[in-house]
C-alpha positions in Angstrom: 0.0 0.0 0.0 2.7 2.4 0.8 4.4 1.7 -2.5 1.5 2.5 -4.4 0.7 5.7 -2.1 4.6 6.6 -3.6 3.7 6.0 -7.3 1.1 7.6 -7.1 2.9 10.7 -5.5 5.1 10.5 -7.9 3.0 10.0 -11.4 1.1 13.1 -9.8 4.5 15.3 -9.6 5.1 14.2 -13.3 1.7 15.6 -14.2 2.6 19.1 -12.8 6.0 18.8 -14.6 4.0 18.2 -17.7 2.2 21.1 -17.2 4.9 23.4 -16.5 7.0 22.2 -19.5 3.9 22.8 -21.6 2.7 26.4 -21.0 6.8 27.5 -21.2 6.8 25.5 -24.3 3.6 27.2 -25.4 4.9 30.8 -24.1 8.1 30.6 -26.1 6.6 29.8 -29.2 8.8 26.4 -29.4 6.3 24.7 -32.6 8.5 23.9 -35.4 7.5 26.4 -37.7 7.7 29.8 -35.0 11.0 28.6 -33.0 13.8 30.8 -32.4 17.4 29.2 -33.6 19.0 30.4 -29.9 15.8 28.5 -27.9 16.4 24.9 -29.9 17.7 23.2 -26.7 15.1 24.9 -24.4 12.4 23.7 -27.1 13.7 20.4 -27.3 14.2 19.5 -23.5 10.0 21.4 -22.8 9.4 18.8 -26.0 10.5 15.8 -24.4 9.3 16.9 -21.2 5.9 17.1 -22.3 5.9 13.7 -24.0 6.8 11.9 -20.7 3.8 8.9 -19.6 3.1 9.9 -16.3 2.2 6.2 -15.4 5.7 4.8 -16.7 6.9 5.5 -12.9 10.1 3.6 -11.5 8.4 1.2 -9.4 11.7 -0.6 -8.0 13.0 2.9 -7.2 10.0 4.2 -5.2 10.1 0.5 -3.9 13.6 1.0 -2.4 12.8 4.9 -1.5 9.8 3.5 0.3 11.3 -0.1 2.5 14.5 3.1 3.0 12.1 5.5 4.9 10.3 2.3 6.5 13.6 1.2 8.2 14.1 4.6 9.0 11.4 4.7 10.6 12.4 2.1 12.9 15.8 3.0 13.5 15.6 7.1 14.4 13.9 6.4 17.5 16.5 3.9 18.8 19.1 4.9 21.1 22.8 4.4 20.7 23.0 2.0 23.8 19.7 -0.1 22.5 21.6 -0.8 19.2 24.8 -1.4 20.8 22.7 -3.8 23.0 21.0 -5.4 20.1 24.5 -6.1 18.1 26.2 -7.5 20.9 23.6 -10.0 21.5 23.6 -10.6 17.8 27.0 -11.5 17.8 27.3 -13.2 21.3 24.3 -15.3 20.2 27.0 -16.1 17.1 29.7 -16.9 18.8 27.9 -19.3 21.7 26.2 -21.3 18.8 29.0 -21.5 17.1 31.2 -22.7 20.2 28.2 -25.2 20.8 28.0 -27.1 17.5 31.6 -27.2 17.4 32.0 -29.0 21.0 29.1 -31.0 19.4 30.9 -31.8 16.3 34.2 -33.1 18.6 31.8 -35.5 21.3 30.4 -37.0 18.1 34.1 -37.6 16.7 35.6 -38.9 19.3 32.7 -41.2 19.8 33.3 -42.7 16.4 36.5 -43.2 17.1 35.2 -44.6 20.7 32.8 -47.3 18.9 35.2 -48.0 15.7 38.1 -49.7 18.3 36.2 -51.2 20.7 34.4 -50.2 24.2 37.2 -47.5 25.0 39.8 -45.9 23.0 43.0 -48.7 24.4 41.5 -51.7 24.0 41.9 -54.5 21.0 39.4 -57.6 20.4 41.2 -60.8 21.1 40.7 -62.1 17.9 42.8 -59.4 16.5 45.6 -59.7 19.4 46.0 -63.3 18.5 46.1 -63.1 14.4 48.8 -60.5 14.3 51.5 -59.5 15.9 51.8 -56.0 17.8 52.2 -53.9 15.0 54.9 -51.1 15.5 54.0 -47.8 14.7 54.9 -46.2 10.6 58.0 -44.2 11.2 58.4 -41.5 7.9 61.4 -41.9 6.1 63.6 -38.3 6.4 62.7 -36.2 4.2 59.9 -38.0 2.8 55.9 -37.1 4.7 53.2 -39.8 5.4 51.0 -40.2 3.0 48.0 -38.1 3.1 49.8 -35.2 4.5 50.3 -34.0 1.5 49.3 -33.6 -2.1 50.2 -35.7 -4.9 52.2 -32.7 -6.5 54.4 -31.8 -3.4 54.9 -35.6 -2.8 56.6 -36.7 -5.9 58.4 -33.2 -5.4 59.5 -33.9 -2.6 60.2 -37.4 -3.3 62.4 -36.7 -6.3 64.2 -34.2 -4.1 65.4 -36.4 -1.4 66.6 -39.3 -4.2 68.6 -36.3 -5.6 70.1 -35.5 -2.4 71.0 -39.5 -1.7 72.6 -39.5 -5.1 74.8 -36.2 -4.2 75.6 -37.2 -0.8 76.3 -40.4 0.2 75.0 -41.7 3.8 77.3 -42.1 6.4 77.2 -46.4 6.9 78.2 -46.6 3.0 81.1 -44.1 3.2 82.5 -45.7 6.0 82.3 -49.2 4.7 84.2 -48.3 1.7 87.1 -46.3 3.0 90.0 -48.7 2.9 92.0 -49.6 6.1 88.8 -49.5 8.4 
């Protein structure tokens, strides 16, 4: 309703415009056969003036004109303290839902790493103590990282590097076994 009260406002402005471009246009004798050479600009702009459609009104301008004085309206009347009350909660409301899913998100990890060994997080099945032997944990080789710790690319980079480096330096154990008189 208020948008509509705004074009009409403003398709009645354009009316008065209409008029006032027509009786100057009228008064200055701007038809094509009685205009003045000097008043050609002033003619043209009454001209176009005249031939506006008063019902051809921006609506997504009044639109935004009207929802701006609407908020506005809301706004003016609210202290500095209220607003600075109303972001704070805003963002502390933010920041405790976001500390709360993410607590969430670790209990739920660590309890399907809980179910995925066993009761609790140190113990091993029997049948799997008795099929293999304690397995000892993956040590990386120097220079080279565990796999998935990085990607493909930087892997055979890195990879191609460090056979590089064995080829231009040899280790320690094979120098010394060579030397003679050792």
């Amino acid at each position: 309703r208020d948008v509509n009260s705004k074009v009409q406002e403003h398709a009645t402005a354009i009316l008065q415009e209409i008029a006032v471009c027509s009786k100057r246009y009228q008064d200055n004798r701007c038809e094509p056969g009685l205009r003045v050479p000097g008043m050609e600009d002033d003619c043209n702009y009454w001209e176009n003036c005249m031939l506006r459609d008063p019902t051809k009104v921006g609506r997504a301008k009044v639109s935004a004109e009207t929802l701006a004085e609407i908020i506005n309206g809301f706004i003016e009347p609210i202290s500095l303290k209220t607003m600075l009350f109303f972001v704070l909660m805003f963002f502390g409301t933010l920041v405790a839902s976001n500390f709360a899913f993410g607590a969430y998100r670790h209990s739920r990890v660590q309890q399907q790493h809980v179910t995925q060994s066993g009761d609790h997080p140190g113990a091993r099945r029997r049948d799997d103590v008795m099929a293999s032997p304690s397995p000892r944990p993956l040590q990386p080789v120097s220079g080279l990282p565990l796999l998935g710790t990085a990607s493909p690319r930087s892997r055979s980079r890195s990879a191609s590097s460090t056979s590089r480096q064995h080829r231009l330096a040899p280790s320690s154990d094979l120098y010394q076994r060579r030397r003679p008189g050792r």
